[in-house]
SETOR-250134 format. One record per residue (C-alpha): residue number from 1; chain; x, y, z. Coordinates in nm, 2 decimals. Layout:
<sites>
(NUM,'A',(X,Y,Z))
...
</sites>
This chain:
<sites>
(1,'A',(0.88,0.37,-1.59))
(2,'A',(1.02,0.01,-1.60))
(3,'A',(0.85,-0.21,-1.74))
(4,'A',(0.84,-0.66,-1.79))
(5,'A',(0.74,-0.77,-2.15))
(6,'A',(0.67,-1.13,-2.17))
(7,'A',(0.59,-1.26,-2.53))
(8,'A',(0.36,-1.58,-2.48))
(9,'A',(0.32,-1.85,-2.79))
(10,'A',(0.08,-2.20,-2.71))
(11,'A',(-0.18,-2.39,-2.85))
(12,'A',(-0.58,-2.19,-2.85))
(13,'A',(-0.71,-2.35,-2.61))
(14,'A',(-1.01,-2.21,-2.36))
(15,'A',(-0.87,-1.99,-2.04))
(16,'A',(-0.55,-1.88,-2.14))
(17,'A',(-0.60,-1.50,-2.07))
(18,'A',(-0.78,-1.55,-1.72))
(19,'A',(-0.47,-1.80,-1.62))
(20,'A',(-0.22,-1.64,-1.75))
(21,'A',(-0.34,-1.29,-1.63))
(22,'A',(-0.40,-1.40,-1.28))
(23,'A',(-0.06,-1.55,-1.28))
(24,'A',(0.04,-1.19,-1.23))
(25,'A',(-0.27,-1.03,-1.06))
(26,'A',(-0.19,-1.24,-0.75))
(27,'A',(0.22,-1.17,-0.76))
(28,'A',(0.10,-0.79,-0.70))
(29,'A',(0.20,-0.66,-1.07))
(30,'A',(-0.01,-0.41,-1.25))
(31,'A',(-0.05,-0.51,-1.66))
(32,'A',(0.02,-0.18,-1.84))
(33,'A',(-0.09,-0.31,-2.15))
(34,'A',(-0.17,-0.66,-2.31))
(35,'A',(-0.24,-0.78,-2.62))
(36,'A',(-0.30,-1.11,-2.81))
(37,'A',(-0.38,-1.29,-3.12))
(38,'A',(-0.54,-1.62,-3.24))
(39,'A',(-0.43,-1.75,-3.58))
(40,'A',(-0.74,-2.00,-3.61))
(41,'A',(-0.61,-2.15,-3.93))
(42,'A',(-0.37,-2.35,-3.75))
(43,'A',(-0.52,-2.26,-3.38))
(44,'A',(-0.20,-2.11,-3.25))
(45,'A',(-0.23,-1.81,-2.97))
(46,'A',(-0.01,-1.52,-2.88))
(47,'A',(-0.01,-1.28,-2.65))
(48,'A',(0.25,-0.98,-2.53))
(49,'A',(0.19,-0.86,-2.20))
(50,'A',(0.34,-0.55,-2.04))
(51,'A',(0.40,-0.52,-1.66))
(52,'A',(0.52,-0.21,-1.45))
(53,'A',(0.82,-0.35,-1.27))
(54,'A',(0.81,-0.16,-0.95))
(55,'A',(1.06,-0.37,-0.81))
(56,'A',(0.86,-0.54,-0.54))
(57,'A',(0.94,-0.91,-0.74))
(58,'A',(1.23,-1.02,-0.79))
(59,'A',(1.35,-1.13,-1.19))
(60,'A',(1.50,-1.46,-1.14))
(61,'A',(1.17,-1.56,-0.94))
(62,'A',(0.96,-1.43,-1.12))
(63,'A',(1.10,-1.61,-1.41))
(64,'A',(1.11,-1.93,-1.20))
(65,'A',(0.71,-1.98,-1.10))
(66,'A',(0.61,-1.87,-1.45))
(67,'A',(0.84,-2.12,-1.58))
(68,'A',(0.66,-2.35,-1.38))
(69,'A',(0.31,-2.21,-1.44))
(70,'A',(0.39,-2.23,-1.83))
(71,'A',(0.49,-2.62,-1.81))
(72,'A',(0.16,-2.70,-1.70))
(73,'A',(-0.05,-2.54,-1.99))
(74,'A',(0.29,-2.59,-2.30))
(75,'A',(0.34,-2.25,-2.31))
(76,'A',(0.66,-2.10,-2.51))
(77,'A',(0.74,-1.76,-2.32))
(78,'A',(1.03,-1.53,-2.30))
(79,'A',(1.07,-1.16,-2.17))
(80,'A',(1.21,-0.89,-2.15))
(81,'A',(1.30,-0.61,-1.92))
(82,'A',(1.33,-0.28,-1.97))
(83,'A',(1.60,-0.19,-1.79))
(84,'A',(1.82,-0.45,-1.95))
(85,'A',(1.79,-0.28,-2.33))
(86,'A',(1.93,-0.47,-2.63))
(87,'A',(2.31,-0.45,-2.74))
(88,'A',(2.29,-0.46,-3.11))
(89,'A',(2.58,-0.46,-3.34))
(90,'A',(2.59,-0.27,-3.70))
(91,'A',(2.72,-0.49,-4.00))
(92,'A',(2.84,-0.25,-4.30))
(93,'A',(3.01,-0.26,-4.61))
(94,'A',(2.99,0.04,-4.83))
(95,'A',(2.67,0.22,-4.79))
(96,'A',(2.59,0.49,-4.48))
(97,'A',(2.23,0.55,-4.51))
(98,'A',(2.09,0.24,-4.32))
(99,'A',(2.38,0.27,-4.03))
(100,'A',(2.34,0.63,-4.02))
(101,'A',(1.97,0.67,-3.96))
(102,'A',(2.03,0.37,-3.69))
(103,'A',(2.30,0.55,-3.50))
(104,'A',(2.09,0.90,-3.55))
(105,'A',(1.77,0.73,-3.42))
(106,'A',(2.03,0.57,-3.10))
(107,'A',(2.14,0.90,-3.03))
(108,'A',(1.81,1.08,-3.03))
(109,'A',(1.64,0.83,-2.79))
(110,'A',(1.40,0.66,-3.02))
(111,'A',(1.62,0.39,-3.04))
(112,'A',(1.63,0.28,-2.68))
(113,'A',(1.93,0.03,-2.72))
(114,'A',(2.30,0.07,-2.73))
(115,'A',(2.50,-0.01,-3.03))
(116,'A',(2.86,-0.07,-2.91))
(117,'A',(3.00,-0.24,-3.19))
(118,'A',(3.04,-0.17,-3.54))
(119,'A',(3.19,-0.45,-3.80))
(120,'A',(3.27,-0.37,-4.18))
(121,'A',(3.39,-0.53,-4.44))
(122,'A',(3.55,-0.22,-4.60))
(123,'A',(3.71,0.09,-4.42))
(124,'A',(3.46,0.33,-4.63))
(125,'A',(3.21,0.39,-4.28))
(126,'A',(3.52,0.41,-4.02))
(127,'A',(3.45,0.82,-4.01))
(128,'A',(3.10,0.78,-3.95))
(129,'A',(3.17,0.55,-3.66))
(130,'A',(3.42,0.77,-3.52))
(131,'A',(3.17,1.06,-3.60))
(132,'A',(2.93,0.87,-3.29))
(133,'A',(3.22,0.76,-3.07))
(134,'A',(3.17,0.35,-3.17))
(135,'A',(3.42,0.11,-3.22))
(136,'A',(3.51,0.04,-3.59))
(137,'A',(3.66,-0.34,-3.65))
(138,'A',(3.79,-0.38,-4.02))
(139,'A',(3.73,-0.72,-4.10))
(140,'A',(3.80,-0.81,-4.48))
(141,'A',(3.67,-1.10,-4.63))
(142,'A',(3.72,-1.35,-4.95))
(143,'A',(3.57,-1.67,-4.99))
(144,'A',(3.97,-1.78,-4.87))
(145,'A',(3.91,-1.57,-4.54))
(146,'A',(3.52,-1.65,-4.49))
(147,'A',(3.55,-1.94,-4.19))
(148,'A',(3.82,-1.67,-4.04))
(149,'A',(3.61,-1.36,-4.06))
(150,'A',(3.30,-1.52,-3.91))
(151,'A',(3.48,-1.68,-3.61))
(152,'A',(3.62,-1.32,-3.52))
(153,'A',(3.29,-1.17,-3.54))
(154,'A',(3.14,-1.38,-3.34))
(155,'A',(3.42,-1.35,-3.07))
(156,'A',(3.36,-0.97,-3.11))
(157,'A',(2.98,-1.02,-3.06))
(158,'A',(3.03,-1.25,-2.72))
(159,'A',(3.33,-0.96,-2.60))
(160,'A',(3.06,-0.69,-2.65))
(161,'A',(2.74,-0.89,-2.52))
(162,'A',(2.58,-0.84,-2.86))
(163,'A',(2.21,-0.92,-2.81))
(164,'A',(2.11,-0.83,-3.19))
(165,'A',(2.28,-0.83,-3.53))
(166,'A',(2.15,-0.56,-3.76))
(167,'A',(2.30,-0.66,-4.18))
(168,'A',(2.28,-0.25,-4.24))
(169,'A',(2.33,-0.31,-4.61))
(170,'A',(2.59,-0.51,-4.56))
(171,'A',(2.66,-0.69,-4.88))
(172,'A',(2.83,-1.01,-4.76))
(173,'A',(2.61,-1.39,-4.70))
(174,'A',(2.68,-1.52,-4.39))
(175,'A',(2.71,-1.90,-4.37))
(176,'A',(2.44,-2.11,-4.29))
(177,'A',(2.62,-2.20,-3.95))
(178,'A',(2.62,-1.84,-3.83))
(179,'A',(2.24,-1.77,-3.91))
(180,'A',(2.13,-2.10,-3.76))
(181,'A',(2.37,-2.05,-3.44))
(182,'A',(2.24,-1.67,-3.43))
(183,'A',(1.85,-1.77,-3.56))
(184,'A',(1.61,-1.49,-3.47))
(185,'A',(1.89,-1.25,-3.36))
(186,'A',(2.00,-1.11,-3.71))
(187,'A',(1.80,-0.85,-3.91))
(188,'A',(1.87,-0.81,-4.27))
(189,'A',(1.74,-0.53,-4.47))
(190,'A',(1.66,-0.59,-4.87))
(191,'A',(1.66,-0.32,-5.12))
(192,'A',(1.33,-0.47,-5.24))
(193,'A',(1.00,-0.59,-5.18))
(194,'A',(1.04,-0.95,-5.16))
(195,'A',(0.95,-1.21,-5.29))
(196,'A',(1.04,-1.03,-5.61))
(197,'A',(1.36,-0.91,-5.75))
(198,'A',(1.59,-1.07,-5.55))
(199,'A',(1.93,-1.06,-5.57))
(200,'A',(2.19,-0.74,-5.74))
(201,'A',(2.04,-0.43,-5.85))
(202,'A',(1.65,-0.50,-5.80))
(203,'A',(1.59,-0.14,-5.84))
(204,'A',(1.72,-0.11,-6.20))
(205,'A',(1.53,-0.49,-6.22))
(206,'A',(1.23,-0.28,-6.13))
(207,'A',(1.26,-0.02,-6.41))
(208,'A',(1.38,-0.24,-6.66))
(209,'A',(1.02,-0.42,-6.56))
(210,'A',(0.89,-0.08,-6.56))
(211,'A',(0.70,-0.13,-6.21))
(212,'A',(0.43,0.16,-6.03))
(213,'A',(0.58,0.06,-5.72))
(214,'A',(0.89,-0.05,-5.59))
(215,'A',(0.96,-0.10,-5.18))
(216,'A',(1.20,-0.26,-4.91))
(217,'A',(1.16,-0.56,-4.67))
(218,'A',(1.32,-0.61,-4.32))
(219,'A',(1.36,-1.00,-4.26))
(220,'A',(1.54,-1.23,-3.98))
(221,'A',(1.85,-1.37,-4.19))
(222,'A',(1.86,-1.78,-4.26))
(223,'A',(2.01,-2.01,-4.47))
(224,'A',(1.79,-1.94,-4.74))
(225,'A',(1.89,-1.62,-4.89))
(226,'A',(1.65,-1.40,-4.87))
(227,'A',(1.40,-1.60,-4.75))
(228,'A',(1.37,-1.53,-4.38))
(229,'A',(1.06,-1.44,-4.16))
(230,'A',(0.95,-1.05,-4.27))
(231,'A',(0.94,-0.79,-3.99))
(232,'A',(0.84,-0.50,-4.20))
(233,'A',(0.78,-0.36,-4.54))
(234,'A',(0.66,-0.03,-4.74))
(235,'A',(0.62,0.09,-5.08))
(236,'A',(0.65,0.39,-5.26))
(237,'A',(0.47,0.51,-5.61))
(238,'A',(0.67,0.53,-5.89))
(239,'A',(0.63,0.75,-6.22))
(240,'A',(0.65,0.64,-6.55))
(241,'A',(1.00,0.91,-6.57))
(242,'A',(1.18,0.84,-6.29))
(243,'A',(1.47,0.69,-6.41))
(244,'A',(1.68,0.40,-6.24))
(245,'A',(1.88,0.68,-5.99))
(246,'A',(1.52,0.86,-5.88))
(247,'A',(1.43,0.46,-5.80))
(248,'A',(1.77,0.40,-5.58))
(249,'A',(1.75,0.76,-5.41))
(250,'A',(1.36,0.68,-5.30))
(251,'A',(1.44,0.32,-5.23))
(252,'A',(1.69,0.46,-4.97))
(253,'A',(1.46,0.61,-4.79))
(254,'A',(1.23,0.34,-4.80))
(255,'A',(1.52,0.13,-4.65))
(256,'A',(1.56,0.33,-4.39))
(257,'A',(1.27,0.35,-4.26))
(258,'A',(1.17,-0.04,-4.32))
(259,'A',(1.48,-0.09,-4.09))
(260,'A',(1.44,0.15,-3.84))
(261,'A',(1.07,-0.04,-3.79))
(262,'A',(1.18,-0.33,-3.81))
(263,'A',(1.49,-0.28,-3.53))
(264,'A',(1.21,-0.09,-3.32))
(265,'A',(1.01,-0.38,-3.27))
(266,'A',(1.23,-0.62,-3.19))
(267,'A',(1.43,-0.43,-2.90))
(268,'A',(1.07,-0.35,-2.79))
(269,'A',(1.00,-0.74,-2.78))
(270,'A',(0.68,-0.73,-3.00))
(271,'A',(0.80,-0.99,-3.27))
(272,'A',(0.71,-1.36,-3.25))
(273,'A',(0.87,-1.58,-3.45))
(274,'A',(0.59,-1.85,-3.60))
(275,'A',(0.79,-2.09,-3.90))
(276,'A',(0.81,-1.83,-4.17))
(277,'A',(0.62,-1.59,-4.07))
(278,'A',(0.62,-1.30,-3.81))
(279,'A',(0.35,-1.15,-3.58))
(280,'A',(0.43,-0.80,-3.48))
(281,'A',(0.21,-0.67,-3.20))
(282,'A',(0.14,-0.29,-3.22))
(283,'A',(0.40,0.02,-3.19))
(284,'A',(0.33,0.26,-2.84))
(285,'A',(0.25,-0.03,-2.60))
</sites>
């Protein structure tokens, strides 16, 4: 079934749902699902609403008289259709197992998005795109090369229509020009649990601290490293014996699954953006 997903953000005010509901109750479309959220602290609503798309209404109009309807009550909107699924390009350096389980998941159908393009920094994951019939573009990089490197991606992310840019472990900072010019369109993943151990090797950080825990974050990339809005997160125990190669081989699993969630929800349009923080509306809807 097709489906509309509009993602609604506005200031709490009284009526919202009955307006904004029968906005779409008298174009004819049938809500499949809706769901919403009041942060009262600072009186900020949101709302994601899914509609069978049948058809019978046409996009651009549709997006016209809500457009319209939204200017009246200061609504931010956007949406989403799903027939139109996300284009997401794969930025890699060394490491497979965050690309890998992407590709996997794309290939299976949980993943309901294509990922044309794939950009590394080193040849070392050319076989594994070759192994899924993607594109492989070898772009090295020094600090000499960084202006270079970053215009040619992005000329390869406006060739292939890149809607999302996943950082699959790839171990490079883009510039604060490219996040801002890309903001909310690039995911990293960080082999940690921010806010702590930031930066190279947190894992052995978290032995050497000797931590019970230890966990990964998926977080839109911006200038501040490290710092961006987090999508998702998850921990796993740790034992007093594990030593700092049990921590990396569990925090790659961790990783990938943090990811994959994190991915997930965006191509399924259930991520507002709200200053620093994120609200995630529910998987299945």
């Amino acid at each position: 079934m097709s489906a509309i997903v509009f993602l609604i953000q506005c200031k709490d005010q009284k009526g919202l749902v009955a307006g904004i509901t029968s906005f779409f109750a008298e174009r004819q479309f049938n809500i499949l699902h809706c769901q919403q959220y009041t942060d009262t602290e600072v009186g900020q609503y949101f709302m994601r609403i899914k509609l069978e798309d049948d058809g019978h209404f046409n996009h651009q109009k549709l997006e016209a008289e809500f457009s319209q309807f939204a200017s009246t009550i200061d609504l931010n909107w956007s949406v989403r259709y799903s027939e139109e699924p996300y284009r997401v390009a794969l930025l890699v350096t060394r490491a497979s197992h965050c690309p890998y389980d992407l590709l996997l998941r794309e290939l299976e159908g949980e993943l309901k998005c294509d990922i044309p393009l794939i950009i590394g920094n080193h040849r070392d994951l050319e076989d594994m795109a070759r192994q899924f019939d993607k594109p492989f573009y070898h772009l090295p990089i020094t600090a000499e090369t960084k202006q270079a490197q970053e215009a040619e991606i992005k000329r390869l992310l406006a060739e292939f229509d890149i809607d999302l840019i996943v950082m699959a472990r790839y171990m490079q900072i883009l510039s604060e020009d490219f996040v801002t010019e890309f903001s909310g369109r690039i995911i990293n993943i960080h082999h940690g649990f921010l806010p702590a151990f930031q930066g190279a090797k947190p894992y052995h950080q978290a032995y050497e601290r000797g931590v019970k825990i230890i966990g990964a974050t998926a977080h839109y990339a911006t200038a501040e490293l490290d710092e961006g809005p987090i999508i998702a997160q998850d921990i796993q125990h740790v034992q007093h014996d594990n030593s700092p190669q049990d921590l990396v081989m569990m925090g790659k699993d961790i990783e990938r699954i943090v990811l994959a969630r994190a991915v997930k929800a965006h191509i399924e349009h259930r991520i507002i953006i709200n200053g620093r923080r994120t609200i995630v509306f529910s998987e299945g809807a």
